[in-house]
ZABA-266539 format. One record per residue (C-alpha): residue in one letter; y, x, z. Coordinates in nm, 4 decimals, always signed. Each point is the difference from the previous one (the first is absolute). Layout:
BEGIN
a,Y,X,Z
...
This chain:
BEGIN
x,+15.4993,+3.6067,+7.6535
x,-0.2653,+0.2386,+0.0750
x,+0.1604,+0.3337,-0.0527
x,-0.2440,+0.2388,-0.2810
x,-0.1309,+0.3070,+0.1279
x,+0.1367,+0.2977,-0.2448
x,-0.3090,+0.1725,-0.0370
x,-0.1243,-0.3500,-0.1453
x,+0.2908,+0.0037,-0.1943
x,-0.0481,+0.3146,-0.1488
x,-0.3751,-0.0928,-0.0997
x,+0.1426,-0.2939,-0.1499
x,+0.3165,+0.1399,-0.2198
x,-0.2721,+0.2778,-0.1285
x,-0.2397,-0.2440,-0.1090
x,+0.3226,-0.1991,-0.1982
x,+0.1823,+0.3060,-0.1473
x,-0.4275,+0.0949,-0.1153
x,-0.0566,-0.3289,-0.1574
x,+0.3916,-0.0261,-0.1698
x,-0.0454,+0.3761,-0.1201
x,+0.3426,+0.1012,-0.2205
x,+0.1343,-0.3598,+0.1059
x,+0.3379,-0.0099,+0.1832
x,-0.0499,-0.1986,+0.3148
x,+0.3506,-0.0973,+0.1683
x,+0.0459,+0.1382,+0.3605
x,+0.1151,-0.3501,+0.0272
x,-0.2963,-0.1374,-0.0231
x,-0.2019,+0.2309,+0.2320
x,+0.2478,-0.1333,+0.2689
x,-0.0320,-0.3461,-0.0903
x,-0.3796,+0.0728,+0.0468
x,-0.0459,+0.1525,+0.2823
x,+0.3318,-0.0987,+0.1917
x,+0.0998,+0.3490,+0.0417
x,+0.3435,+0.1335,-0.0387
x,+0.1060,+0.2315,-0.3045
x,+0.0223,+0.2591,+0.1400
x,-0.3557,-0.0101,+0.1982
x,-0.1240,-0.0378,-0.3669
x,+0.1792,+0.2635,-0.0708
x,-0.1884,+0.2402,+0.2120
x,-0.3187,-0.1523,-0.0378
x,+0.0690,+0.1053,-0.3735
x,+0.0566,+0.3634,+0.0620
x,-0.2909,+0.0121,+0.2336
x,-0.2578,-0.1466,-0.3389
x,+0.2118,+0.2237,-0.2603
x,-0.0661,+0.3139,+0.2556
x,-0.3930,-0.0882,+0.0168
x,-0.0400,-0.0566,-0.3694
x,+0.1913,+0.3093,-0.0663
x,-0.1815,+0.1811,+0.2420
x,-0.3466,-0.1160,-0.1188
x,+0.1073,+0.0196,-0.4235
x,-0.1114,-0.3720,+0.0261
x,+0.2753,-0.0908,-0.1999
x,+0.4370,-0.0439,-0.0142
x,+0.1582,-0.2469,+0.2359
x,+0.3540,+0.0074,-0.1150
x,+0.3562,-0.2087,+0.1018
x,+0.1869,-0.1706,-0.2841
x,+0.3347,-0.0555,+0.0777
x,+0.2543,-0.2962,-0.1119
x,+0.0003,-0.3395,-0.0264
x,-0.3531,-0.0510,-0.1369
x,-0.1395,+0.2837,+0.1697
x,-0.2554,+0.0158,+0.2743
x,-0.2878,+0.2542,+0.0336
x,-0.2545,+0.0875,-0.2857
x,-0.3793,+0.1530,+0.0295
x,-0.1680,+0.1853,-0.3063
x,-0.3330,+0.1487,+0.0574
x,-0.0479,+0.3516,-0.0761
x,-0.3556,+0.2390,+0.0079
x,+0.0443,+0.3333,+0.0869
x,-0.0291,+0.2123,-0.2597
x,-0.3151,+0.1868,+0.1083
x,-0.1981,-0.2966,+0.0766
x,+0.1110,-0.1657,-0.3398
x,-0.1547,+0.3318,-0.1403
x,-0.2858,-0.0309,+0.1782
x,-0.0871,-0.3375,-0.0752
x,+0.0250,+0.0529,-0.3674
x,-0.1321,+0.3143,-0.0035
x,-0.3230,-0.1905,+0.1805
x,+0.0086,-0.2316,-0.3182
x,+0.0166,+0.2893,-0.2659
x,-0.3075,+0.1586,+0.1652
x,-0.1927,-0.3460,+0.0132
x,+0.0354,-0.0725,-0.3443
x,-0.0513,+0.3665,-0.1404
x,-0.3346,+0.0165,+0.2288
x,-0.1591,-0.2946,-0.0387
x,-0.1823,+0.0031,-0.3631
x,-0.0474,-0.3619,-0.0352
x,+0.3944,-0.0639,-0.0400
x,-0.0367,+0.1268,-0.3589
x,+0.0131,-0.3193,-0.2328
x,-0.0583,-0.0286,-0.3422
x,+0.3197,+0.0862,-0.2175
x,+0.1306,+0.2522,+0.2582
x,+0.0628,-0.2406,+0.2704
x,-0.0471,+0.0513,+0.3649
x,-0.1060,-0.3036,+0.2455
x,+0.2779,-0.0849,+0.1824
x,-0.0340,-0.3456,+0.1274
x,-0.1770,+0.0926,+0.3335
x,+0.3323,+0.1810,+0.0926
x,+0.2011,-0.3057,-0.1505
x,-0.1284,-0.1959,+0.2193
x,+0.0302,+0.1798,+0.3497
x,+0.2722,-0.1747,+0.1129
x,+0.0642,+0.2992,+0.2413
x,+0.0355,+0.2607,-0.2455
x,+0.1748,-0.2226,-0.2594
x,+0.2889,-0.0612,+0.2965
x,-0.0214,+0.3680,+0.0244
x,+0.0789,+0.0571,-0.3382
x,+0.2850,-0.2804,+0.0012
x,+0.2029,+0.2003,+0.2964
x,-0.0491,+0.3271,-0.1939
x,+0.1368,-0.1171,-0.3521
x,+0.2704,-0.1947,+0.1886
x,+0.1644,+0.2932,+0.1451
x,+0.1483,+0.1418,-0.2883
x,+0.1436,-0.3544,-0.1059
x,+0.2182,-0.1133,+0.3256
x,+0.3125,+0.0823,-0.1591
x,-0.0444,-0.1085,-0.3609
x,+0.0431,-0.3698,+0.0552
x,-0.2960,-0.1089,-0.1028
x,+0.0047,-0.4095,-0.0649
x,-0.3823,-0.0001,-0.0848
x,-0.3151,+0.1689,+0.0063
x,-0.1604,-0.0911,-0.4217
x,-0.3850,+0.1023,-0.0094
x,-0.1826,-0.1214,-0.2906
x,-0.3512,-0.2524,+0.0498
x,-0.2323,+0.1096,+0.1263
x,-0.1205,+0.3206,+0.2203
x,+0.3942,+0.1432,+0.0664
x,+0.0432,-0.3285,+0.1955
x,-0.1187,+0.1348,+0.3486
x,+0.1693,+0.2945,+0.0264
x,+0.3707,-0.1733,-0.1704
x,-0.0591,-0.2667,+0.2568
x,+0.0194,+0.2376,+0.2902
x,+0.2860,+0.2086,-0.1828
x,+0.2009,-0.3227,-0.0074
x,-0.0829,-0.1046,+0.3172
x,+0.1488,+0.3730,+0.2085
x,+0.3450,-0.0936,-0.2839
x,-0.0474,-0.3228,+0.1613
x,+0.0425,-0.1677,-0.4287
x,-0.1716,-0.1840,-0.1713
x,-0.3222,+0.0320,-0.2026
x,+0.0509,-0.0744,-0.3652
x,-0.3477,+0.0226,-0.2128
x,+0.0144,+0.0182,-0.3486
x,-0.3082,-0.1512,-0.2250
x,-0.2448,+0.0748,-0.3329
x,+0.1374,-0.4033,-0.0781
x,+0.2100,-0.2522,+0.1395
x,-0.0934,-0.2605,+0.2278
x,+0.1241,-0.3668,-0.0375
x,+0.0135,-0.0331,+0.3563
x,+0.2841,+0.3312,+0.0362
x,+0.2520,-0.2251,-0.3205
x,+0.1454,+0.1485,-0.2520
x,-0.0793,+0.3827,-0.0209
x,+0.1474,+0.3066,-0.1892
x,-0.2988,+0.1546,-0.1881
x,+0.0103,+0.3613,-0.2180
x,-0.2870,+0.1941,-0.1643
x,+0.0127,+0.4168,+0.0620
x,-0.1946,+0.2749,-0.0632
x,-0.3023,+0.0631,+0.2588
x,+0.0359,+0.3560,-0.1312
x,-0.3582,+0.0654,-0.1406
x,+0.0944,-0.1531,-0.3186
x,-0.0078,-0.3744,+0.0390
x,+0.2320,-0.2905,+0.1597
x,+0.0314,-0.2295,+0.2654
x,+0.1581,-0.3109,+0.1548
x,+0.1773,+0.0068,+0.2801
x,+0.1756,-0.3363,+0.1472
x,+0.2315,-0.0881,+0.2982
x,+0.1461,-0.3242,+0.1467
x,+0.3865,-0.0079,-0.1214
x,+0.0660,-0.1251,+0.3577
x,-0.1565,+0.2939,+0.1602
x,+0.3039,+0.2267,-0.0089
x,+0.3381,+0.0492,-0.0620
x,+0.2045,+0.1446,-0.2215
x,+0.1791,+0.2873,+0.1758
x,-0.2718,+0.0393,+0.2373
x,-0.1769,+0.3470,+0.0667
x,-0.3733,+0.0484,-0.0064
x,-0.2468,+0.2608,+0.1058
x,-0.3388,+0.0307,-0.2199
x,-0.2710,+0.0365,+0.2468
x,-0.3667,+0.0082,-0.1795
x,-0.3377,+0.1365,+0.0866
x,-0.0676,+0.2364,-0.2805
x,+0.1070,+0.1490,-0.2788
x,-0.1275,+0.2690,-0.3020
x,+0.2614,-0.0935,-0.3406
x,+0.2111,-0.1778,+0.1860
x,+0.0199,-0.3312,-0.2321
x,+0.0097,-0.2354,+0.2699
x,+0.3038,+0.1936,+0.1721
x,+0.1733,-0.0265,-0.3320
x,-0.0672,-0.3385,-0.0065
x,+0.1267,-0.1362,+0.3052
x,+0.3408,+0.2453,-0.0866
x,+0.0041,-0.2251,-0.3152
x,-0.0330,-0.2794,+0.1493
x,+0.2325,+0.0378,+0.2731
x,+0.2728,+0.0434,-0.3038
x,-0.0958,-0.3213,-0.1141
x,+0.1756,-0.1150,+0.3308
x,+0.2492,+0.2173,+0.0029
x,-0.1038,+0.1839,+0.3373
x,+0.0322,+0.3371,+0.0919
x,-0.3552,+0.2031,+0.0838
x,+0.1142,+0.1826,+0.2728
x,-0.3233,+0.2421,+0.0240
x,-0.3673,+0.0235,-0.0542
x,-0.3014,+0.0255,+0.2416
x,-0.3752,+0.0288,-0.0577
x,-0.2798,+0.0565,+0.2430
x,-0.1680,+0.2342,-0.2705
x,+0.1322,+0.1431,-0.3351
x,-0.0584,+0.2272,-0.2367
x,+0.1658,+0.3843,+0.0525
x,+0.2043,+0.0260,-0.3039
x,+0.3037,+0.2729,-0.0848
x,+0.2484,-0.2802,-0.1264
x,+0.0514,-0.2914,+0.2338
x,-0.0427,-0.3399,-0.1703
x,+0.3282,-0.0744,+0.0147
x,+0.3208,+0.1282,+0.0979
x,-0.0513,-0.2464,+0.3483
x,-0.0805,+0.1759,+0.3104
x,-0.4078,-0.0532,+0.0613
x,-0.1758,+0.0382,+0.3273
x,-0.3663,+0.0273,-0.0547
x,-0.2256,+0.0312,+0.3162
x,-0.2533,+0.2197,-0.1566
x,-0.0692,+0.1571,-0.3594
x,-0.3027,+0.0867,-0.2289
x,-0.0968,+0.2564,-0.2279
x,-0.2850,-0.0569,-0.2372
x,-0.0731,-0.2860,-0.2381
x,-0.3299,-0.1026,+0.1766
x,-0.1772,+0.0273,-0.2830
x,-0.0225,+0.3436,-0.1509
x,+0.1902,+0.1554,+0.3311
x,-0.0838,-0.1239,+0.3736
x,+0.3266,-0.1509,+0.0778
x,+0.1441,+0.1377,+0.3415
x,+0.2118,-0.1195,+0.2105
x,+0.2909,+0.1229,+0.2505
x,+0.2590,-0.1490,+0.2138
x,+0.3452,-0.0332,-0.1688
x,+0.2238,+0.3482,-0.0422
x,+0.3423,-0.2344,+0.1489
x,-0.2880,-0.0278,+0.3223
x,-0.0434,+0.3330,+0.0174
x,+0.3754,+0.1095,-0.0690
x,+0.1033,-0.2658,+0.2728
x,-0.1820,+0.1590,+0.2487
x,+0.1385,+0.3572,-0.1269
x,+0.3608,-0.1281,+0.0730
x,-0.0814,-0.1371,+0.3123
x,-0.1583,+0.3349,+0.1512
């Protein structure tokens, strides 16, 4: 058998441990793979953890015990996690057009840039490695890119809850809540989407009262799971946190859009991250 170069090796493992991110992968099966010994896989571990290290691309670490192996979870450094949300902010507080009626900014250009949306996964990931998380729960329809990309750096599950049930998802658990201006709404998931014991994290794209939060808190009750911690792309600065959950917005605004110009700024957690790690 044609013996594998190691610098082709290396290339390879990389571009598995990238693609399985916060996945253990046996060492097992790297040897199996490339018909190296363990401890040649070994070393050609250290060698990727140094260079990701090295580089902030991201945590290469060694799980020991029987169903251990080696495990890859993405990371952004700090700065450039600042950066890139600070680049946001500063689009939509300079471009006059964003305003909607209602006090509503346009959004769905940024929704839909599949690189910043991954961007934005990796960031509100970070803070969530060690909670557990079972699933990523967005609610239909606008949260869905940037949950998607959340889920996909936990390496869960997507689980999207809906305005009304949908024959084709079964039976489904569905509760009305406050929206928080005054009036109610439906909200609806599968019963075989989770499980009870399970442990979620809220991702959505925006939030102002906070209703929708609320809701999906409800509803994961209804299931008996534990919300392990909330995330939003943009919400409202407020002095009491919606909940007594942990909550990782991206950015904040000031400002109801209507009788104040709402402005926006990267998250204070952002800012205080980068604080620690100076």
């Amino acid at each position: 058998m044609e013996k594998i170069k190691r610098s082709d090796r290396l290339v390879a493992m990389t571009r598995i441990l990238a693609q399985n991110p916060n996945k253990i992968i046996s060492f097992q099966g790297f040897c199996d793979q490339f018909h190296a010994a363990k401890s040649t896989i070994s070393e050609d571990i250290a060698m990727i953890a140094g260079v990701m290290e090295a580089y902030e691309l991201g945590t290469v670490t060694t799980i020991t015990g029987a169903a251990g192996g080696v495990r890859f979870r993405a990371m952004m450094p700090w700065h450039e996690a600042l950066e890139t949300i600070s680049e946001i902010a500063h689009t939509l507080n300079h471009e006059e057009d964003r305003t909607l009626p209602g006090g509503y900014l346009y959004l769905l250009d940024l929704l839909s840039n599949p690189v910043l949306t991954r961007k934005m996964g990796c960031i509100l990931a970070q803070p969530c490695y060690e909670l557990g998380i079972d699933f990523v729960l967005t609610m239909e329809t606008k949260g869905i890119p940037v949950a998607m990309m959340t889920a996909e750096t936990l390496n869960v599950p997507l689980v999207i809850a809906r305005r009304s049930s949908k024959v084709y998802e079964g039976s489904a658990v569905n509760i009305n809540y406050p929206d928080g201006k005054g009036g109610i709404e439906t909200m609806s998931l599968a019963r075989r989407a989770v499980a009870a014991g399970q442990r979620a994290l809220i991702v959505d794209d925006f939030t102002r009262h906070g209703g929708t939060a609320l809701g999906m808190i409800a509803l994961m009750k209804e299931f008996n799971t534990q919300v392990a911690g909330l995330a939003f792309m943009l919400a409202m600065e407020r002095e009491c946190p919606l909940s007594d959950l942990p909550e990782w917005p991206l950015m904040t605004f000031t400002g109801d859009g209507i009788h104040q110009p709402m402005v926006v700024q990267p998250a204070r957690w952002l800012a205080q991250l980068g604080e620690n790690k100076q």
